[in-house]
C-alpha positions as CSV (number, residue, x, y, z in Angstrom):
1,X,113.9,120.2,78.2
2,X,112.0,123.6,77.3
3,X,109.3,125.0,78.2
4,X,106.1,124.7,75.3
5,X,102.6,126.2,75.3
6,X,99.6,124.3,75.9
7,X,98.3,125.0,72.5
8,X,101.7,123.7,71.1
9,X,101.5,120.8,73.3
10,X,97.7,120.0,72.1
11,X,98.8,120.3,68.3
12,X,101.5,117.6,68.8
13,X,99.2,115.3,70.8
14,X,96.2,115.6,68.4
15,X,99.3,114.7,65.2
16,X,101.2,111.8,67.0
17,X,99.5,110.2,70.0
18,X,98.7,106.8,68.9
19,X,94.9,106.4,71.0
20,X,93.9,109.9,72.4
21,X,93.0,113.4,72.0
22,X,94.5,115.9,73.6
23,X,93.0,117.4,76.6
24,X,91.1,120.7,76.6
25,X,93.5,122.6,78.8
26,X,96.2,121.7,81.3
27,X,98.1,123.8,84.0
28,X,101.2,123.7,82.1
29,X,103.3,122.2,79.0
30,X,106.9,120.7,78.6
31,X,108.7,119.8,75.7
32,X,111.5,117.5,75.3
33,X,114.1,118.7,72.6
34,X,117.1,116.8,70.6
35,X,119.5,118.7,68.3
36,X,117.1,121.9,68.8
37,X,113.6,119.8,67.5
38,X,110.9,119.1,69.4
39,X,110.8,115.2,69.8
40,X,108.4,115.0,72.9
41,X,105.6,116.5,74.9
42,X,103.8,116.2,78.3
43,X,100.4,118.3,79.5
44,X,100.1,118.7,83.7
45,X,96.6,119.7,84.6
46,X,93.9,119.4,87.5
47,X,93.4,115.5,88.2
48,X,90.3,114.3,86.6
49,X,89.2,112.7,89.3
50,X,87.1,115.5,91.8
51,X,88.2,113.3,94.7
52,X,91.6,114.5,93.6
53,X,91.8,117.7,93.1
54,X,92.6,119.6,96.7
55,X,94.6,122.4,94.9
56,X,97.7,120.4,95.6
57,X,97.9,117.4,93.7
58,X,98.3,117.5,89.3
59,X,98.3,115.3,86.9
60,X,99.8,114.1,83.8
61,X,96.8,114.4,81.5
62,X,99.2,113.8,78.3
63,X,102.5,112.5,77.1
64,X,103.2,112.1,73.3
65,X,106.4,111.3,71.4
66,X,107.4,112.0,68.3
67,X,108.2,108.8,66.0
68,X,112.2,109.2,66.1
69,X,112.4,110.2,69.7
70,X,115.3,107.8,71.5
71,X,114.1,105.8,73.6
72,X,113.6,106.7,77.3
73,X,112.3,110.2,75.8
74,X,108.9,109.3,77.7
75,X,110.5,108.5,81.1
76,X,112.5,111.9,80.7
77,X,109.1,113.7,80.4
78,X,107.1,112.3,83.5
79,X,110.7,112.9,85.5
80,X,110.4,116.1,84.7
81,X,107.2,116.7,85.0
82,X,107.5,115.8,88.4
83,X,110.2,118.5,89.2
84,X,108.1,121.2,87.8
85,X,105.0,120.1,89.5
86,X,107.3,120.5,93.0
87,X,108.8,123.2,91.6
88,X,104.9,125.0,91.7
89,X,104.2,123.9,94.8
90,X,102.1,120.2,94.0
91,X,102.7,117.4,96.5
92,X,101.5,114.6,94.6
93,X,100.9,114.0,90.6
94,X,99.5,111.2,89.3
95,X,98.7,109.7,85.7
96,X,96.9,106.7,83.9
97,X,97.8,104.4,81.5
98,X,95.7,101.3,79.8
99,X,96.1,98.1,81.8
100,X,97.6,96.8,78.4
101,X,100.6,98.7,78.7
102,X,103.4,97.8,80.8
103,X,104.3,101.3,82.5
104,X,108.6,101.0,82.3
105,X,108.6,104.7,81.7
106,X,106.5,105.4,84.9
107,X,108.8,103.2,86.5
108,X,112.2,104.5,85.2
109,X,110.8,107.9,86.1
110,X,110.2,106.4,89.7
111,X,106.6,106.3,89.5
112,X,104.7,104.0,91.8
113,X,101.6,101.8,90.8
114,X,99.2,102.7,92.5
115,X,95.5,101.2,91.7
116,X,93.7,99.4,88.9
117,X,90.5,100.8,87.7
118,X,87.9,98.5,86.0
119,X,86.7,99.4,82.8
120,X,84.2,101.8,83.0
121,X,81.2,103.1,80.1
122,X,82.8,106.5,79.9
123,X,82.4,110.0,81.1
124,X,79.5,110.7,78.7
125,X,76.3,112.1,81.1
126,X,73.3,114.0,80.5
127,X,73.8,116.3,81.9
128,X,77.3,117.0,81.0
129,X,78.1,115.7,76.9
130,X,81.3,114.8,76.3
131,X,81.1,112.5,73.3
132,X,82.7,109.2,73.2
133,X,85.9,108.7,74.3
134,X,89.2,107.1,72.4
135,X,89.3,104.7,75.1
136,X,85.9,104.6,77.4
137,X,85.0,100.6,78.1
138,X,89.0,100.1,79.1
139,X,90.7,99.2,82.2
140,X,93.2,101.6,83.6
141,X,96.0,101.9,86.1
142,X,97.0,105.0,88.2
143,X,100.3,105.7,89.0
144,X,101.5,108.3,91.3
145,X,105.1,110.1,92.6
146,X,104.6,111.4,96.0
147,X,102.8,111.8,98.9
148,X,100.3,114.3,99.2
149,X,101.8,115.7,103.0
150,X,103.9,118.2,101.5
151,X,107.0,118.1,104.1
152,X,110.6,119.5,103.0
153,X,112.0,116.1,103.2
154,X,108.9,114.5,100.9
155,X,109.4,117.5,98.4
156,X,113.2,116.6,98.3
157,X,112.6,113.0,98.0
158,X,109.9,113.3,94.7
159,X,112.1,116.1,93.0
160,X,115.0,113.5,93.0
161,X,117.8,115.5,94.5
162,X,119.8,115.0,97.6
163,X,120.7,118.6,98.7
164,X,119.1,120.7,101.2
165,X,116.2,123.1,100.6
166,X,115.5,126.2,101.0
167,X,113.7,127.1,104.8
């Protein structure tokens, strides 16, 4: 795992993810690396969703891998993606995925499923253009890794580890 810029991120999305663009921005970038290449990528930003966003929840607005990543390389991301987000202080991050696919690497990541979202026209408006989206008109599911209550025990349980915190 290394760090990786946004804009690095973005480039690597826009090349290799197989139905979306990458997103305009993000909160931060991480890369997962094999034999010193860049093999995967994942983009944590605001959630979407305005119901969401109370400063401390994130979400995984991206993950892309490259053709000859291993696999599990996608479950490695959202793991860690899920450390760092603790790691800055988030409670709760969440993520979508089409209702087509199956979600194993949210689940090997320990992920939780946690709604299904009907199709819906898209985020195109009037008085906000956005263009059509890659996949408006598609059912979704969100997933989610913790709670949103932010206690020492919660932030111990979503960052995977069994060792005491820091007071």
């Amino acid at each position: 795992m290394e760090p990786c810029t946004i804009q690095r991120a973005r480039e690597i999305v826009r090349e290799y993810h197989r139905h979306n663009r990458p997103p305009l921005g993000g909160l931060f970038a991480l890369s997962a690396v094999l034999d010193g290449r860049v093999i995967g990528v994942a983009i944590v930003g605001r959630p979407c969703a305005r119901a969401l966003q109370d400063g401390y929840k994130a979400e995984v607005t991206r993950t892309c891998t490259l053709p000859n990543a291993p696999k599990g390389t996608v479950s490695f991301l959202y793991a860690a993606c899920r450390r760092a987000a603790i790691a800055l202080g988030y409670r709760k991050l969440y993520t979508y995925t089409l209702q087509s696919e199956s979600g194993a690497s949210l689940r090997g990541a320990g992920w939780k499923r946690e709604a299904e979202l009907k199709a819906r026209k898209g985020w195109d408006a009037p008085s906000r253009h956005r263009g059509p989206g890659t996949v408006d008109g598609v059912a979704k599911v969100r997933w989610s890794t913790g709670s949103g209550e932010g206690s020492a025990d919660e932030a111990r349980l979503i960052a995977g580890g069994t060792e005491a915190l820091p007071e």
